[in-house]
Structures are given as C-alpha cells and as structure tokens.
C-alpha atoms as one frame of an Amber mdcrd trajectory, in Angstrom:
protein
 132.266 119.218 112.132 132.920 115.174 112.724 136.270 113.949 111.820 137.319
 111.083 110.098 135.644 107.666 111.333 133.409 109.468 114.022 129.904 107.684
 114.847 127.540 110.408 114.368 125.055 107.269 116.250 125.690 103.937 117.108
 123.264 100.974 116.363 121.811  99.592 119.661 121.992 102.873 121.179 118.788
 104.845 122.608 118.475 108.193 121.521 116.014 110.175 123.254 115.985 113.090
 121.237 115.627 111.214 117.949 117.838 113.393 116.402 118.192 113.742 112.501
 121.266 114.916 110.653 121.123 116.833 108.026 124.853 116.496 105.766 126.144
 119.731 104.735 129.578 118.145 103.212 131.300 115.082 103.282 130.665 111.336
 103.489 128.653 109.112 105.746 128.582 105.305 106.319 125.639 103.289 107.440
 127.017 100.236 108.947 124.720  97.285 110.185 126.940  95.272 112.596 130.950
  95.808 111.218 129.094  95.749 107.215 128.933  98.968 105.222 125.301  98.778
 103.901 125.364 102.308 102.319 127.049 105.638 101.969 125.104 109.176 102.179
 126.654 112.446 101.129 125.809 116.338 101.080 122.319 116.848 100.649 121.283
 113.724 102.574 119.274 113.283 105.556 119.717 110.282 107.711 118.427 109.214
 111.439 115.264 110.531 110.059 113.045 107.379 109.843 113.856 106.533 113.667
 112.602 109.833 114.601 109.089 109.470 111.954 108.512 105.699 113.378 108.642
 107.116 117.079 106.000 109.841 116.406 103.521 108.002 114.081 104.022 104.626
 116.463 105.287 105.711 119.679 103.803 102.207 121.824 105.907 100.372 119.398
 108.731 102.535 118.154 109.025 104.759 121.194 111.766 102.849 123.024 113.954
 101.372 120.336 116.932 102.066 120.132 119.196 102.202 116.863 118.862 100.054
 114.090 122.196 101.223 112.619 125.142 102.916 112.825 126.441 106.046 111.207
 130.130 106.870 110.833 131.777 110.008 108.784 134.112 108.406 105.962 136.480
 111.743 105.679 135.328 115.155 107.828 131.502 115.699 107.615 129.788 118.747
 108.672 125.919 117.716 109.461 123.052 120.354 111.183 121.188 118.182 113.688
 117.970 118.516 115.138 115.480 116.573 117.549 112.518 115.920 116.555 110.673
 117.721 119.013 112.148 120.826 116.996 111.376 119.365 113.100 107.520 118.177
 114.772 107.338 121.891 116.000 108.328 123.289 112.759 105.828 120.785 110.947
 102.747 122.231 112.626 103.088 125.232 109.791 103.183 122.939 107.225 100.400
 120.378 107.493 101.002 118.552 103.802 104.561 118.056 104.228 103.845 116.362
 107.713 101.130 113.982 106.392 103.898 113.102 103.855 106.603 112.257 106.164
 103.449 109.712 108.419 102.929 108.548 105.363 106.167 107.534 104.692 106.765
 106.041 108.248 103.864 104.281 108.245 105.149 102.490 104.453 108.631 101.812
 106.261 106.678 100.363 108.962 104.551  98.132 106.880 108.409  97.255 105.425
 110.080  96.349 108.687 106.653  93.973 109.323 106.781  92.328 106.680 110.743
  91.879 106.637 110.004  90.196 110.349 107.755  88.105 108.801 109.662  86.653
 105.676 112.767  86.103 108.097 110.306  83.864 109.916 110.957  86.213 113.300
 109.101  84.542 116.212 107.341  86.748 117.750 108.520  86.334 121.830 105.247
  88.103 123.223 101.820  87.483 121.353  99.956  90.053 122.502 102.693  93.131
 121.811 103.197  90.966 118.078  99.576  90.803 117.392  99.261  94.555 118.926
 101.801  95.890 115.993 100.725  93.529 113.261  96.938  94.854 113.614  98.361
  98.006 112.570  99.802  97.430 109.327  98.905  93.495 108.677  96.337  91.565
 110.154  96.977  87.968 111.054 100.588  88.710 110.844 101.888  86.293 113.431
C-alpha cells in the first residue's frame, strides 16, 4: 500500500532491480521534471519499458537510470516485481516474450529518433554511432 503523494520511483534514480509495478487500485502520476505527463490506474503496468530496454539493450540501457517519476495521487496498492523474476517467468512462455523485445526494441527506435529530431548532440561518437547502428543507420 503507498499513501498519498508517495514516489513509487524517482526520475534520475538507478534501479538495479528494474522493478515493474503492477496497480491493483488507485491512481498513479508520471511526472517528467515537476510536469504531470500522465496518470495510470488499476489495471496498469508502469516501470515496465525500463526493465524491457535493459534486457533487449543492456550495453546501452543497462545503466540508465530513470527517465521519470511515479507518484500515487490518493492510496495505491501496486504488486512489484524485478525483472529477473518476470524474465524467469517468461522462459515458459516464449511468444509473449518475443512480444514484449519487440515492443522494446519499437520504443527504442522511438527514443532514437526523438534524440534525433531534438537535434541531441551526440557527446561520444563512437557509443552514438554504436546505438544508432542498431535501430538507424547514419543516425548521428
């Protein structure tokens, strides 16, 4: 159970585990900075794509931290779990798990090309042309 304006994770923060949350009940904010950029309720999962991005591209996604910030609105009761546990779990069910790289690799594609319309310069070429090769050559 979170109360009221508890930070389930914070953006900027490392989180080893990679956890994902699960929301029984209740509200959840996604903040970016101090900006509400969505709301998630029962039935929701969230923290999930940090944990997908990590597995499918751990050299690039492996030791980021946070991208944004979750905070319960009212009280929120979540089930959490690492990902080492949900990866475990997957190995039974091989189509689901091609799903889920599949996904991370289209929110990957996503965050490149985001980086690239917000004209992002890249501060080491080698580790930028590493992660565009991936998804989009001649990227930077």
């Amino acid at each position: 159970m979170y109360h009221p304006k508890t930070f389930l994770f914070k953006e900027g923060y490392e989180d080893e585990e990679r956890s994902v949350f699960f929301v029984r009940s209740g509200e959840i904010e996604i903040l970016s900075g101090n900006e509400r950029v969505a709301t998630v309720q029962s039935g929701a999962m969230i923290g999930e794509m940090a944990a997908l991005l990590a597995f499918v591209y751990p050299e690039i996604y492996g030791t980021m931290k946070r991208s944004a910030s979750a905070r319960s609105i009212g009280h929120v009761e979540c089930n959490q779990l690492s990902w080492s546990v949900i990866d475990e779990m997957m190995e039974n069910y091989p189509a689901e798990r091609q799903r889920l790289i599949e996904r991370a690799k289209r929110r990957h594609e996503e965050n490149l090309k985001r980086m690239y319309t917000r004209n992002i310069t890249c501060l080491n070429k080698s580790s930028c042309s590493q992660l565009s090769s991936l998804i989009i050559p001649s990227l930077c």
